[in-house]
C-alpha positions as CSV (number, residue, x, y, z in Angstrom):
1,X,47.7,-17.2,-47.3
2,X,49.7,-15.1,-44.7
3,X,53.5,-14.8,-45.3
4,X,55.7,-15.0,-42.4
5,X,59.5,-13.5,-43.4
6,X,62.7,-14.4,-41.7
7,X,66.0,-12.4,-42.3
8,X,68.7,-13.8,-41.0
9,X,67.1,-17.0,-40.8
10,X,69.0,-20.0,-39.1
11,X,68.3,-23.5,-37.8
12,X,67.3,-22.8,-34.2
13,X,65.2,-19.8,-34.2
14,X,64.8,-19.2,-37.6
15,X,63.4,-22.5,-38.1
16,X,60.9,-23.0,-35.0
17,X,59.4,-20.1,-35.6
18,X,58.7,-21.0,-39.4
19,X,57.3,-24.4,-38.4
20,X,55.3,-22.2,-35.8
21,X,54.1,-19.7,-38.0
22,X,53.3,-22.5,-40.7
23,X,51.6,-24.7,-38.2
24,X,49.0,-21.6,-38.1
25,X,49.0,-21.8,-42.0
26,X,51.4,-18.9,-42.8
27,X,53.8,-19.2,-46.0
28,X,57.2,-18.5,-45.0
29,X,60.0,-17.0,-46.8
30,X,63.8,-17.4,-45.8
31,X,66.6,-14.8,-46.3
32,X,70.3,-15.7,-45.1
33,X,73.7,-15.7,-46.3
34,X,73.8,-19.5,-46.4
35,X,72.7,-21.4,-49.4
36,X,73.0,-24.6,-48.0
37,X,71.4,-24.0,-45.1
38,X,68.7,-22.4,-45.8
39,X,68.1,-25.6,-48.5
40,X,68.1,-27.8,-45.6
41,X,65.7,-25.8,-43.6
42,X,63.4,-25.5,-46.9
43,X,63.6,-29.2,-47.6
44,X,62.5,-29.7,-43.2
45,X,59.8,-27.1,-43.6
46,X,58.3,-28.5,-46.5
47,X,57.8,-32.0,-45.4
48,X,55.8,-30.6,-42.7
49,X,53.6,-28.8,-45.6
50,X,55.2,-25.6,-45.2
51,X,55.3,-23.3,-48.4
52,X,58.7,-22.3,-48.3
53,X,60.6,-20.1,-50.3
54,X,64.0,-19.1,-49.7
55,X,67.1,-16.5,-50.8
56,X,70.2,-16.8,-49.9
57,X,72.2,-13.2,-50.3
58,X,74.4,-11.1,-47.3
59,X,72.3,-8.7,-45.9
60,X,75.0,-6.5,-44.9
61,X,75.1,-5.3,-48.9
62,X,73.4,-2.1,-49.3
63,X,69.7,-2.8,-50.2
64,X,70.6,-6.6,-50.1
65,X,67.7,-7.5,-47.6
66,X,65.4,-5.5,-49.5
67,X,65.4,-7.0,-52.7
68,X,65.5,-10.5,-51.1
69,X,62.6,-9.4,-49.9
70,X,60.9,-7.9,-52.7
71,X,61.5,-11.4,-54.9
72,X,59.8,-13.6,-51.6
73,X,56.7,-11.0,-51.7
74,X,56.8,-12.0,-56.1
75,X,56.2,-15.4,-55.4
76,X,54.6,-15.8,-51.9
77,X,52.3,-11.9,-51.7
78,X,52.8,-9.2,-49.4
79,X,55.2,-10.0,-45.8
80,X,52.1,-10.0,-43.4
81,X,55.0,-10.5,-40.3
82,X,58.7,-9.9,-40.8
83,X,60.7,-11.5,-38.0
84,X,64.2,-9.9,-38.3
85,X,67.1,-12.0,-36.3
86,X,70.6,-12.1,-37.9
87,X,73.7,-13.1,-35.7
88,X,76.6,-11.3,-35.6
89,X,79.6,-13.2,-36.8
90,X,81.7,-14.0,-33.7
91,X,85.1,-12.0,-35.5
92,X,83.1,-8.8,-34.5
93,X,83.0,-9.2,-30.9
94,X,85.7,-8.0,-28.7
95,X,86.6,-6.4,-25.7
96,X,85.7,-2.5,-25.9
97,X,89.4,-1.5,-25.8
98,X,89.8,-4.0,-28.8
99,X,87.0,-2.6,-30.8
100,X,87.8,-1.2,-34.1
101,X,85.4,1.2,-36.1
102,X,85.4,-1.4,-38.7
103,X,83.7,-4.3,-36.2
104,X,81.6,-1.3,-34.6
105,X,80.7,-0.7,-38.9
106,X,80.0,-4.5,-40.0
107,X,78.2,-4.3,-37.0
108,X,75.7,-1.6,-38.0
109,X,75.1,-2.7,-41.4
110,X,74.0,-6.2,-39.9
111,X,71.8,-4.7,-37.0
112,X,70.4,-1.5,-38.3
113,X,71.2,-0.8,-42.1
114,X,69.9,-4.5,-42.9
115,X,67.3,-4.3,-40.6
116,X,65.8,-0.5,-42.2
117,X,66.4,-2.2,-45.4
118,X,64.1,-4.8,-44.5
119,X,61.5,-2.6,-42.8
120,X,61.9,-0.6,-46.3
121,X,61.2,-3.5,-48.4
122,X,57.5,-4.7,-46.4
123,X,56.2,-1.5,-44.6
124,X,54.4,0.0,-47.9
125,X,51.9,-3.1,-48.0
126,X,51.2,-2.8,-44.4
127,X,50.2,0.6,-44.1
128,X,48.1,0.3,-47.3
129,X,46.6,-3.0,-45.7
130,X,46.5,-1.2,-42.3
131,X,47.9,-4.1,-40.5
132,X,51.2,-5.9,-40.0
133,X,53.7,-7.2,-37.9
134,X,57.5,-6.3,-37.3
135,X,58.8,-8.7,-35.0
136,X,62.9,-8.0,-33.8
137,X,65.2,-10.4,-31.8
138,X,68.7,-9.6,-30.6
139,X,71.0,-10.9,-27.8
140,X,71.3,-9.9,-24.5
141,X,73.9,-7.1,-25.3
142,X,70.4,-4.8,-25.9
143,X,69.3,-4.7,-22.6
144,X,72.3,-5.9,-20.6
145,X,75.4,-4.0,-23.3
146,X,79.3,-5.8,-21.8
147,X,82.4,-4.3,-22.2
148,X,83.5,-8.1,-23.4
149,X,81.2,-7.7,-26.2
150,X,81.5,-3.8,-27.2
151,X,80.6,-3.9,-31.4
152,X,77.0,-6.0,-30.2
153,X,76.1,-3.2,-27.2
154,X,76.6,-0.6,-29.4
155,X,75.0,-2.1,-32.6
156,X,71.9,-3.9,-30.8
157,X,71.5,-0.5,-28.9
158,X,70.7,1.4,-31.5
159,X,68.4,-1.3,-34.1
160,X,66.5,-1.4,-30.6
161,X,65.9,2.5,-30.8
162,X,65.0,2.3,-34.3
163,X,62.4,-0.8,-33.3
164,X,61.5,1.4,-30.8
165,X,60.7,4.4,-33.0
166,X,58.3,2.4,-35.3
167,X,56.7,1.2,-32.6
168,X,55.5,4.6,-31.6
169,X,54.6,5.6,-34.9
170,X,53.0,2.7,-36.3
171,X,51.1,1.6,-33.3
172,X,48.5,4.2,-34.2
173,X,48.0,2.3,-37.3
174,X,47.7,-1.3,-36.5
175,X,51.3,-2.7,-37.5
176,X,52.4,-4.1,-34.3
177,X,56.1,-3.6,-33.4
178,X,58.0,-5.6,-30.7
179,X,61.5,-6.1,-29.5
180,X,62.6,-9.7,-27.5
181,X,66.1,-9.6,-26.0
182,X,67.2,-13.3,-25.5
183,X,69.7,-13.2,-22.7
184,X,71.6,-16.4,-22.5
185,X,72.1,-19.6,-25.2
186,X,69.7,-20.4,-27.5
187,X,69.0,-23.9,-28.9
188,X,68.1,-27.2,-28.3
189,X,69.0,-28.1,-24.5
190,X,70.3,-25.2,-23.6
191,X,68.9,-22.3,-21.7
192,X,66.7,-21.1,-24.0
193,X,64.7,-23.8,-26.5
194,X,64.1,-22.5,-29.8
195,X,60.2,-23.8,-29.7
196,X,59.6,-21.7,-26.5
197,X,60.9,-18.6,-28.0
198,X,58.8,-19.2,-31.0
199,X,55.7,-19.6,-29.5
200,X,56.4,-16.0,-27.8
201,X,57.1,-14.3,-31.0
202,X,53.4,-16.1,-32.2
203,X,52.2,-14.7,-29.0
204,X,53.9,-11.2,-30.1
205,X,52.0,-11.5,-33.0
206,X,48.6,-12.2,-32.3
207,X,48.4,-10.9,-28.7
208,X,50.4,-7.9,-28.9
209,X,51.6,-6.0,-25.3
210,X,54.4,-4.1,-24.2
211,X,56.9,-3.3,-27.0
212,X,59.9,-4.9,-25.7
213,X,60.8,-8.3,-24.0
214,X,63.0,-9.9,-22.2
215,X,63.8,-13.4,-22.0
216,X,66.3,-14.4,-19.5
């Protein structure tokens, strides 16, 4: 079976786009900080007949999201699409004038480090495969960067020009790279609904098309 991979899973996104992915008969594997959590959304996924399996570690440790990752590819085989979509913790985001290296740093290691980690950790068995997917969401700080939210402009910035970078250089080899910028609130009735978004990302999988979206 396929193997879908979520770091930074949660219980909007995370979760539609497992049941999404599942519906098409893809495994899943979860990686988050939240142990809890990520129970709950294995427990949902499962009922629905959803091989799930999850990890619960904080990818902002050096090599953290790589080894999660390493364990789900033990138990479920090689990531066939790794959707990376952590959220910034809320204490990082302040007015420019505000922003201290140290938000601008915890930043990083949750946009970029953990997301290079991941890439790391599932990239091998794609190129020996010769096909894959590498699937990267981030708010609307990517494509629209506010002074009011300095640490995510800067941090979102650059995973995109790292997205962007595989995407030229893997292209060439089948592993499809793409970027969606959601601008505006996710989840249930709000401006963006978790199942629409999810579809996308299935649609960024299987269809391909420009590298980067935006969703506003």
């Amino acid at each position: 079976m396929p193997t879908l991979a979520i770091v930074g899973a949660g219980p909007n996104l995370g979760l539609a786009t497992a049941a999404r992915f599942g519906a098409e008969g893809f495994d899943v594997g979860l990686v988050a900080r939240d142990h809890d959590k990520l129970r709950t959304m294995q427990d949902t996924l499962e009922k629905e007949g959803i091989t799930t399996r999850s990890t619960a570690t904080d990818i902002t440790r050096p090599r953290a999201a790589a080894t999660a990752l390493t364990e789900l590819a033990e138990h479920l085989g090689p990531i066939d699409v790794l959707l990376y979509s952590p959220l910034p913790s809320l204490d990082w985001i302040k007015p420019v004038t505000l922003t201290t290296s140290e938000d601008v740093r915890l930043s990083l290691d949750l946009s970029v480090l953990g997301a290079i980690d991941s890439v790391q950790a599932v990239l091998p068995a794609m190129r020996e495969r010769g096909r894959g997917t590498l699937l990267f969401t981030t708010g609307g700080a990517a494509v629209a960067p506010s002074a009011a939210r300095a640490s995510s402009a800067v941090s979102y910035s650059a995973e995109v020009a790292y997205a962007r970078l595989l995407h030229e250089e893997l292209g060439p080899e089948g592993i499809r790279v793409a970027h969606t910028a959601i601008v505006g609130a996710l989840g249930p009735g709000l401006q963006h609904e978790p199942a629409a978004v999810a579809e996308l990302l299935w649609r960024r999988h299987t269809e391909g098309g420009d590298f980067q979206t935006v969703e506003r």
